[in-house]
Backbone bond lengths (Angstrom), bond angles and torsions (degrees), N, CA, C in turn:
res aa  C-N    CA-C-N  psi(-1)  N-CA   C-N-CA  omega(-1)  CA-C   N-CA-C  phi
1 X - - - 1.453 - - 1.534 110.10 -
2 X 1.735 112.60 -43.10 1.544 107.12 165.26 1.634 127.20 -45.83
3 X 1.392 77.16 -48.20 1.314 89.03 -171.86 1.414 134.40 -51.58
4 X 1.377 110.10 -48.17 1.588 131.68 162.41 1.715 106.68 -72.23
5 X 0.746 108.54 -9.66 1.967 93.90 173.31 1.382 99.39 -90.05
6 X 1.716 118.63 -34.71 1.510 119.04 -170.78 1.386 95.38 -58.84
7 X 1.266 104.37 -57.41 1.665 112.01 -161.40 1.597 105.42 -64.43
8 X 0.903 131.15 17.47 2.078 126.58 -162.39 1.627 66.71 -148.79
9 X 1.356 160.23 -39.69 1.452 138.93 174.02 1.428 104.77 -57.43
10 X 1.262 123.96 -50.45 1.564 138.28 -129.52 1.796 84.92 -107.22
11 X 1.053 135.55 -7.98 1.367 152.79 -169.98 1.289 90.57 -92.73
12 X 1.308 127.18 -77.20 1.528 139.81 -149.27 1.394 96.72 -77.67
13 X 1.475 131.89 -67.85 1.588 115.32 176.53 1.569 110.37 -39.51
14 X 1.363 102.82 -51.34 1.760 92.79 -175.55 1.857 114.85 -34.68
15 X 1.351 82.64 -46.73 1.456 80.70 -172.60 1.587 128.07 -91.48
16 X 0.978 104.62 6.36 1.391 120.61 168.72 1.250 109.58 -75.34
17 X 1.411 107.61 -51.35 1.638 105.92 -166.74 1.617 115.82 -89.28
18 X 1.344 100.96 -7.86 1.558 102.69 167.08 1.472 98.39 -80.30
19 X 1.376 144.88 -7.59 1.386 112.30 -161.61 1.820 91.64 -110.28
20 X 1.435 99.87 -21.09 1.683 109.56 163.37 1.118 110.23 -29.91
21 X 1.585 108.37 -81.18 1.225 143.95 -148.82 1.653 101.18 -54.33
22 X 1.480 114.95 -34.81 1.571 121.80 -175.32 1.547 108.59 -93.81
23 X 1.322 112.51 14.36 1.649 116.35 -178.13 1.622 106.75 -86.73
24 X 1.254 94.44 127.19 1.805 96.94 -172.23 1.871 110.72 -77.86
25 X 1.081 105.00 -154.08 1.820 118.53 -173.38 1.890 99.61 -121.44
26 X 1.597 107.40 64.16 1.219 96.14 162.17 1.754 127.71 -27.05
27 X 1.007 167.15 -40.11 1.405 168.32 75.89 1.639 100.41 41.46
28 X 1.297 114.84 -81.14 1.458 104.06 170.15 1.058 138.73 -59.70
29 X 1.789 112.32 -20.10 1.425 117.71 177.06 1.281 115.53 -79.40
30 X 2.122 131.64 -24.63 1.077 126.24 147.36 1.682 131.00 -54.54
31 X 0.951 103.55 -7.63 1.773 111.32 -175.90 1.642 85.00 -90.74
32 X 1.047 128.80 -54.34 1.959 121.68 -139.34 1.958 77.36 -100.92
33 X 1.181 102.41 -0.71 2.294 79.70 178.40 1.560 91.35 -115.50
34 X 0.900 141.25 59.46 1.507 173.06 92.74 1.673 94.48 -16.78
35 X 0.694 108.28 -78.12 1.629 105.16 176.98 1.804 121.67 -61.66
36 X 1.244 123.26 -3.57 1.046 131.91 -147.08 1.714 94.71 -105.49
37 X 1.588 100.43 -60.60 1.489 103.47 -160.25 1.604 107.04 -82.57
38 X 1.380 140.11 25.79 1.716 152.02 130.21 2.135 96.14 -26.42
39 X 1.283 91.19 -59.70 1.792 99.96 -164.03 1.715 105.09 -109.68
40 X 1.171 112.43 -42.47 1.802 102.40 172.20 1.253 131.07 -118.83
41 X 1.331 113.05 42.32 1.466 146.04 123.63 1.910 96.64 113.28
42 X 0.909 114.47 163.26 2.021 118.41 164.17 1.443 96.50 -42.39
43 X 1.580 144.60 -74.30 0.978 130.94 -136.61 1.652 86.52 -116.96
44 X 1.494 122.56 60.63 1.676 89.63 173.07 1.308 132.84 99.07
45 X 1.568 118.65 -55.74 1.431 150.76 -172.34 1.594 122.50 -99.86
46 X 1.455 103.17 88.41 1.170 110.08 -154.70 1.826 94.30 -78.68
47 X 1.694 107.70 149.51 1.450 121.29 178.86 1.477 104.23 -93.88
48 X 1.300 125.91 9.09 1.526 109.82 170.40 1.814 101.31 -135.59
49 X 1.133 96.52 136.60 1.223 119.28 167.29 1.881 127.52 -17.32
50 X 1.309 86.42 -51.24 1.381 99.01 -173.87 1.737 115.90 -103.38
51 X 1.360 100.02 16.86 1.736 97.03 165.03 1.782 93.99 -132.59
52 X 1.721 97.75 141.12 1.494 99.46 177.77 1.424 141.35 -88.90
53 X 0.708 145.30 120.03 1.837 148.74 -158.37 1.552 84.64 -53.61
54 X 1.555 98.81 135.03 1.243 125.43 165.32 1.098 124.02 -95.97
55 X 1.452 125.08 -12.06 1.427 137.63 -163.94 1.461 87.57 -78.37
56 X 1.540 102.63 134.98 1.532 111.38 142.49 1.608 102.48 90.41
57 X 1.332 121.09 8.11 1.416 127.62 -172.71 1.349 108.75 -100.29
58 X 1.305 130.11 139.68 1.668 124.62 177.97 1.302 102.17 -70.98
59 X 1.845 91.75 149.67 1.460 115.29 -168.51 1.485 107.69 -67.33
60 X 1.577 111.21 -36.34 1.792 104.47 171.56 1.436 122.22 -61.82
61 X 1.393 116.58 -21.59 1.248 123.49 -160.84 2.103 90.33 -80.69
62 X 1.510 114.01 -51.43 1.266 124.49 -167.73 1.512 89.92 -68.63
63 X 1.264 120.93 -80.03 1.151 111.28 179.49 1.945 133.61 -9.48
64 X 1.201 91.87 -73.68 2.082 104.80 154.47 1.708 107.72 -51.06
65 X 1.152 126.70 -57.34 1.822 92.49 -177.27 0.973 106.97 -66.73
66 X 1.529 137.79 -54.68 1.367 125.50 173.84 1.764 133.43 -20.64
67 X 1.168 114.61 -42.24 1.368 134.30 174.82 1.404 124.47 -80.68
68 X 1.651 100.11 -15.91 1.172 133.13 -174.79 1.661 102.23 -82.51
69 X 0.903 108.71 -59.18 1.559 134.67 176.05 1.221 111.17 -57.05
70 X 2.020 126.44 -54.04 0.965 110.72 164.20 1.157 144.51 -64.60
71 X 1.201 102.17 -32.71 1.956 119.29 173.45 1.178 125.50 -65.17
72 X 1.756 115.07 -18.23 1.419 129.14 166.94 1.622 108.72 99.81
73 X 1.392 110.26 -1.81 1.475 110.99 -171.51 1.815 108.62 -86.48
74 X 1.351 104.07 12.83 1.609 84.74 175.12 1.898 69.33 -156.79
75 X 1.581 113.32 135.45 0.836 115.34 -163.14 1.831 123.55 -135.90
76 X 1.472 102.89 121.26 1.527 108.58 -161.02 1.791 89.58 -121.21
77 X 0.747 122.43 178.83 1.286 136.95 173.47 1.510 113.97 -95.05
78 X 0.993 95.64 -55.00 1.903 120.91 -152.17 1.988 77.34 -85.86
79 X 1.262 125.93 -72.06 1.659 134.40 -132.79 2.269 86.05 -70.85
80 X 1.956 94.68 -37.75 1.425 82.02 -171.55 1.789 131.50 -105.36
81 X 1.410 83.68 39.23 1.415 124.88 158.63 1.522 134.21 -108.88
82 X 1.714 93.57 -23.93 1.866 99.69 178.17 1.265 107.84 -90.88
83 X 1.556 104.63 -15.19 1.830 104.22 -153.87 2.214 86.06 -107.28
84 X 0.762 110.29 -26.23 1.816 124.09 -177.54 2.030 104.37 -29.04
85 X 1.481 101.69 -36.04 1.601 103.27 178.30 1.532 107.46 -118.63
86 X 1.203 129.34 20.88 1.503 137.05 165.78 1.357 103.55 -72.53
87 X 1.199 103.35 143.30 1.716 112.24 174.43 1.496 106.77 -102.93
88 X 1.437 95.28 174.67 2.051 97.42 177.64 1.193 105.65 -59.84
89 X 1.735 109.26 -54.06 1.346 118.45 -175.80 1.591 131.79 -50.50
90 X 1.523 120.28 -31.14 1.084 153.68 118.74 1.711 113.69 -6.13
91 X 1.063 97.31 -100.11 1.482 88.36 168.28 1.314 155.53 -43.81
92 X 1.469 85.96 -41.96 1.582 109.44 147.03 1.736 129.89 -27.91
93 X 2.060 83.84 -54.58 1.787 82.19 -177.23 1.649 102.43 -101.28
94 X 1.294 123.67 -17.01 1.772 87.21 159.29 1.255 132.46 -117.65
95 X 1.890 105.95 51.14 1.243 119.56 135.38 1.123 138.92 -60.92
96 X 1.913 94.38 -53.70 1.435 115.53 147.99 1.540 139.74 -43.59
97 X 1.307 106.88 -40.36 1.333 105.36 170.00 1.761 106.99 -53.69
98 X 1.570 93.79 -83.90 1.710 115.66 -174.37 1.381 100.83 -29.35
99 X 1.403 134.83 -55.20 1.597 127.03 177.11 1.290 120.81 -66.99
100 X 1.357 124.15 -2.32 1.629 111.71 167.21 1.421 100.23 -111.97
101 X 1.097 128.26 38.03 1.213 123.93 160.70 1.291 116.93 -113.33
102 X 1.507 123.49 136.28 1.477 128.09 178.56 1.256 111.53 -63.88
């Protein structure tokens, strides 16, 4: 019974601190999405139809199209050209940004 509570403790920090550890620098991620809000708006909330609000979306979820975009495996014209000189770290923080925004 110890044993399995340790291990379902030692489970859950694990994973806590891995999802820490991938949390970007909201602050920097508003400086580098400067380029971002042209098509998905100042806060997130894009004014045209055909680009999607970023606000309020999880950072893993942003994170993955982004990488998506760079690697060429999901394919936009415009997104895999903006994102082509983004870094991990980069992305990282305006995942972060775009997801703490309402």
């Amino acid at each position: 019974m110890k044993r399995q509570l340790l291990t379902i403790i030692a489970a859950i920090t694990l994973a806590a601190s891995a999802s820490m550890a991938n949390a970007g620098d909201a602050a920097a991620g508003k400086a580098k999405a400067t380029t971002c809000i042209g098509c998905h708006g100042a806060n997130g909330i894009s004014l045209a139809p055909t680009y999607p609000n970023l606000a309020g979306q999880k950072e893993a979820y942003l994170v993955k199209q982004m990488k998506a975009f760079k690697s060429g495996s999901r394919k936009d014209p415009t997104m895999n050209a903006m994102i082509a000189a983004v870094s991990e770290a980069d992305m990282a923080n305006i995942a972060t940004y775009f997801s703490s925004l309402k």
